[in-house]
Structure formats: C-alpha cells, structure tokens
C-alpha positions in Angstrom: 53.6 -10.3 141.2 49.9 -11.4 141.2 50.5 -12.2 145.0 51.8 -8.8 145.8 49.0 -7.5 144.6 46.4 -9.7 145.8 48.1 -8.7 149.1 47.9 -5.2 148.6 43.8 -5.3 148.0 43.7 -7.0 150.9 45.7 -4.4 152.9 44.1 -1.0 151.4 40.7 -3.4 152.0 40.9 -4.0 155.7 42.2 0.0 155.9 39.4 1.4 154.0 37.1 -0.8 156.4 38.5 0.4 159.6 38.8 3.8 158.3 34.9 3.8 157.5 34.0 2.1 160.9 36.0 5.1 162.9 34.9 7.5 160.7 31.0 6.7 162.3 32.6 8.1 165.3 35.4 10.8 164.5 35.2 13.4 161.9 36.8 11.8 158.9 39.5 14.0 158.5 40.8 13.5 161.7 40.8 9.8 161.0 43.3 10.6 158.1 45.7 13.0 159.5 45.6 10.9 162.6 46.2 7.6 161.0 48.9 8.6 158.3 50.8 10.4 160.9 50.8 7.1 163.1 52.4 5.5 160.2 54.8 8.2 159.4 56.0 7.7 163.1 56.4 3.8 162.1 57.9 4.5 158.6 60.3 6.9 160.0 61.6 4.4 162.6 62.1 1.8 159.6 64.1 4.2 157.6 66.4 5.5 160.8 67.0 1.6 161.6 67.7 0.4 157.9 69.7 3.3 156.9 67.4 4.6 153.9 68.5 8.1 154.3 71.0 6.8 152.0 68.6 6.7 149.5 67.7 10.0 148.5 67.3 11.1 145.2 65.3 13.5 142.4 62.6 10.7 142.8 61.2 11.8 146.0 60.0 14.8 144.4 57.1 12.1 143.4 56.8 10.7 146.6 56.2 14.1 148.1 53.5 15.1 145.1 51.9 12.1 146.0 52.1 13.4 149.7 50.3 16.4 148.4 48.0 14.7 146.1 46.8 12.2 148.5 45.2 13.8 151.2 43.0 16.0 148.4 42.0 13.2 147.0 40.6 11.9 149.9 38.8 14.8 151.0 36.9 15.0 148.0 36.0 11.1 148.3 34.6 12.4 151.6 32.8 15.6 150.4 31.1 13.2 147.7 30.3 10.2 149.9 28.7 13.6 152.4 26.8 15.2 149.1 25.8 11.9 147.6 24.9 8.2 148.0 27.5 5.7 148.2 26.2 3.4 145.6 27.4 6.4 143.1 29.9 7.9 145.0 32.0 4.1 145.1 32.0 2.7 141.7 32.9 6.3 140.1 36.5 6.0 142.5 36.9 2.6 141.6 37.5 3.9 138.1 40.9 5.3 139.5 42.7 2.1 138.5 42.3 3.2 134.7 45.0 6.5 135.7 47.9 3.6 136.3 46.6 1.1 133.3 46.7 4.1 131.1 50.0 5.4 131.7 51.3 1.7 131.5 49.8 1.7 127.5 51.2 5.1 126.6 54.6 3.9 127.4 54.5 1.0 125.8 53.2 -1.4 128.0 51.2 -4.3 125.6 49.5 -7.4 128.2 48.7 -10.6 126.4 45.0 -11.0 124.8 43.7 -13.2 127.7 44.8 -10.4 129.9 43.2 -7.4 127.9 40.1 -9.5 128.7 40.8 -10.0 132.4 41.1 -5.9 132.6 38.1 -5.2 131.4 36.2 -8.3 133.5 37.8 -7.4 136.7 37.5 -3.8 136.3 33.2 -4.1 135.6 33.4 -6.3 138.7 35.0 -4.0 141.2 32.5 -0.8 139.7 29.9 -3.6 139.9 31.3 -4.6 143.7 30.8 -1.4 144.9 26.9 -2.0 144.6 26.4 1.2 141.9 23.2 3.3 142.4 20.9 1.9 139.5 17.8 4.2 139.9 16.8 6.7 142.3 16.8 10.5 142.8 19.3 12.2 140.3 22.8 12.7 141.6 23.8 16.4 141.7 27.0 17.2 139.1 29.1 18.4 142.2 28.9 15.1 143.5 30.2 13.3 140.4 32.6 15.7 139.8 34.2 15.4 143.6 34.2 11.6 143.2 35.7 11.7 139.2 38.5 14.1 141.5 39.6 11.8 143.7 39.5 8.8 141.5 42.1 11.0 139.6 43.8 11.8 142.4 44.0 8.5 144.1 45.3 6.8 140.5 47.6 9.6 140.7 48.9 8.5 143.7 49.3 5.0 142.2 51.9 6.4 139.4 53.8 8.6 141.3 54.4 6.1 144.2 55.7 3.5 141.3 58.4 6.5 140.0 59.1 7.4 143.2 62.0 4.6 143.8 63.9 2.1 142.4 65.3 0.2 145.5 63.6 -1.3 148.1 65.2 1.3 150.5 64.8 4.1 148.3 60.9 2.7 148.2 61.0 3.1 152.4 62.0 6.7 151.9 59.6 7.7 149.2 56.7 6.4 151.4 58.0 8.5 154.5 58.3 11.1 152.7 55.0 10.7 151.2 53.5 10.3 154.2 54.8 13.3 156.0 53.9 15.6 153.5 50.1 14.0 153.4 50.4 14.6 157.3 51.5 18.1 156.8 48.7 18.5 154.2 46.2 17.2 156.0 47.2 19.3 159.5 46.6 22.1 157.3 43.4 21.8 156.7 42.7 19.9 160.2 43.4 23.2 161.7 41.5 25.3 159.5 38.6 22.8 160.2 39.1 23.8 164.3 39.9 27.1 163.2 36.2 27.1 161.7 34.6 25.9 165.0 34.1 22.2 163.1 34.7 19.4 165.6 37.8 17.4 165.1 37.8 15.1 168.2 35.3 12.0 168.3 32.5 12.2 170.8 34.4 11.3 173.9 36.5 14.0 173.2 40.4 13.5 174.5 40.0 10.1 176.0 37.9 8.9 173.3 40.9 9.6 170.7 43.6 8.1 172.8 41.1 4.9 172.6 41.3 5.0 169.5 44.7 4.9 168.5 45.4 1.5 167.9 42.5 1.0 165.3 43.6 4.4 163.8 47.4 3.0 163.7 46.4 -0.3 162.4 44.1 1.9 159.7 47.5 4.1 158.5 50.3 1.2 158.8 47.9 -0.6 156.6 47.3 1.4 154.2 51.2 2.7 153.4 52.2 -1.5 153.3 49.7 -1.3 150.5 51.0 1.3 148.8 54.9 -0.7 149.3 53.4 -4.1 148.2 51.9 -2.6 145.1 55.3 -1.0 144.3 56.5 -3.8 144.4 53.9 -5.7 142.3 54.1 -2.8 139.7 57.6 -3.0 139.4 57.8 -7.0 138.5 55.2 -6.1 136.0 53.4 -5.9 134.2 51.4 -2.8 135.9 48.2 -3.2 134.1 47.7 -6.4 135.7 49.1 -5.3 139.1 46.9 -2.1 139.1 43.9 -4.5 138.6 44.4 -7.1 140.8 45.1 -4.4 143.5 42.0 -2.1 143.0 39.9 -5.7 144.3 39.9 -3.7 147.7 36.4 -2.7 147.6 35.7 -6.7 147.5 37.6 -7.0 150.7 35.7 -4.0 152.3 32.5 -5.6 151.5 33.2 -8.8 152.8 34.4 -7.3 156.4 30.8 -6.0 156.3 29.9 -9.0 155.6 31.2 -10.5 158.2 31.9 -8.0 161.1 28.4 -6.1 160.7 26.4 -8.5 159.1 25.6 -6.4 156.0 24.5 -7.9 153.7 25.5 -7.7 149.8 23.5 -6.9 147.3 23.1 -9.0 144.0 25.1 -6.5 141.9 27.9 -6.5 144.4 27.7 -10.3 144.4 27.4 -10.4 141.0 30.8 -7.7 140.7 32.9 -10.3 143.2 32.6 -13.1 140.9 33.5 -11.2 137.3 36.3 -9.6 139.3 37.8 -13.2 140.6 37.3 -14.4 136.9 38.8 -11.4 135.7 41.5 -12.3 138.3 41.9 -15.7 137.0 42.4 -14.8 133.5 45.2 -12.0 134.3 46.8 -14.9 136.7 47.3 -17.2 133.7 48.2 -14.9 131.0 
C-alpha cells in the first residue's frame, strides 16, 4: 500500500509539473480538456481490449460525479493561482487530503498512534512544501475561497474514485467514465471560452498544439494512473495513510523545478520536504 501511494505522488507530481510548464504557453484550460481527453482515448482502448464493459454497475454513477466534479475543481485552482499568489493559493489545495482522511474516521476508520502522528507531520510538510505566503499584501477573500473550492473538490474526487469500483476492471471503467465526463465538462466550457473570443490555442496556433501533444498526453495518462494507483492504495488500506502519502505530489513538483528549471526552494519548502518524509516514515512503520 505505502508503495502505491508513494507511486501515485510521484505520478500526479510529474502531471501537475508538465501541466504548469504547458500551461506558460497554452491557456490552461485547454491543457485540461486536451490532456484528459488524450487519456480517455488511451483508457477507452484499455477497457475495449480487456473487456471491462463487463463491469458496469450503480458505482459509476461516482465515477461520473467525479467526472463532473473534477474539471470545476480545477478551474477554480486556476482562477485562484490567476487572482492570487501561489504561495497562498498552493498550501490552501494541499489541504484537500483532509476530505478523504475525514470520511475514512467517520466510518470507522481508527490508524495506530504512531500514524495519527505521521498525519499530522506529513500533512504540515506538504502545506509547508508548497512554500506558503508568510507576509505580504493581503490576499482578497475570493481568492481563498476559489482555492478552499477546489481543495474540496479535488478531495472529492479522491472519495468518489475509491467508491467508484470494486475490481480492478470495474476500476478501468470508472476512470473512463470519469474521464469522459471531465472531457465533456471541460469542452463545455472550452467552447464557451472561444465562444467569448478568449484564446484557446497556444501561441503557434494549430501547429503549435499538434507539438504539443505528446507532453499534453504524457500530462493526462499520468494523471488518471494516479488516480488508479491510489485506488488501489486506498483500497489495501488503511486510506488515511494512503491519502497522505499520496498528497506528497507538491514535493515531487518542486523537485522537477528543482531540477529541470533550476528553481530554487525556499527554506519553508525545504523545511516541509523533510517533516513530510518523517511523517512518511512514521505512517510506513505503523
């Protein structure tokens, strides 16, 4: 389970990277609708060749709220990261992880002591790891308020995607499904955008976003193997320690920074990678 995890943070890590990096040069919805709906085209290949139509049941009903849910989420991540500064906008996301951990306790879910204190350690290190705004200018409420949204939304996601299925072929299904619903979602408001007159195509137009479609593939196939590895995770158990270990991702992000464009990290966020890999090693041994 902890590996599962560990491997999901690393997957939704290296997405949320690439997804920032193309966002610099298409308009960020694009980047979603574009990239999920690569990955539906992948999904839906899996589920034709491994006979996971079989599969269906009242559970997708979650898979495609999470379809819904998704997309909204994300957009609001966007509209805060465009209204305020990141080192707010982050750390109040992060906090999503605390939708799945709290659901876990209410039914009944009871970690061992040493992991209680792994939670909280490795949830102050990945607010802490995404560098959090100390002082400055005040934030406006809109801003908080967008990012408290889609920290909601995106541990929303989290819970449904874990109901969704039972089976590992039932789990293929409920991701399709997920994903074509966040594509049909996201088209929505895509063409409302170029409906609008707001630009939807990078700046070499055409070309540029045929160029583009590996990275934005990669971004979207990515991103759904996380949400399948920390199904899996969550359903080993327990998923207070899964939906930790898997929220590291802003860790991951940072370190590609790191090491692709030579950002560098701030104390605080260095400071947040080592409580969360403590909190990591106390949730591995309980």
């Amino acid at each position: 389970m902890v590996a599962l995890a560990l491997v999901t943070s690393l997957l939704w890590g290296l997405s949320d990277f690439g997804g920032g990096l193309l966002s610099r040069r298409t308009p960020p919805l694009t980047v979603v609708v574009v990239s999920q709906g690569l990955s539906a085209l992948v999904l839906g290949v899996v589920v034709a060749a491994t006979g996971a139509w079989s599969a269906v049941g009242p559970g997708l009903w979650f898979a495609a709220a999470a379809g819904v849910i998704g997309p909204a989420a994300m957009l609001c991540f966007y509209r805060a990261l465009a209204h305020g500064p990141m080192g707010v906008v982050s750390p109040l996301a992060a906090t999503s992880v605390t939708v799945p951990i709290g659901v876990a306790l209410l039914l009944g879910e009871r970690p061992q002591p040493v992991q209680y204190t792994g939670i909280a350690i490795a949830l102050l290190g990945v607010v802490l790891a995404g560098g959090p705004q100390l002082r400055g200018a005040r934030v406006q409420r809109r801003t908080v308020a967008l990012a408290l949204v889609s920290a909601a939304g995106f541990g929303t996601v989290l819970v449904l995607i874990v109901h969704a299925s039972t089976t590992v072929l039932g789990l293929l299904l409920a991701l399709f499904v997920q994903r074509v619903c966040s594509v049909a979602v996201g088209g929505a408001a895509l063409y409302a955008a170029a409906r609008r007159g707001d630009p939807i195509l990078p700046g070499g137009g055409r070309r540029g976003l045929l160029t583009a479609l590996p990275a934005l593939a990669f971004v979207g196939v990515a991103d759904v193997a996380g949400n399948a590895t920390y199904a899996l995770a969550a359903w080993i158990g327990p998923v207070t320690v899964a939906a930790v270990l898997a929220s590291l991702d802003p860790l991951i992000t940072a370190t590609a920074a790191r090491g692709v464009l030579r950002e560098r990290l701030r104390l605080v966020q260095a400071a947040g990678a080592g409580l969360a890999m403590t909190g990591t090693l106390l949730l591995a041994s309980g």
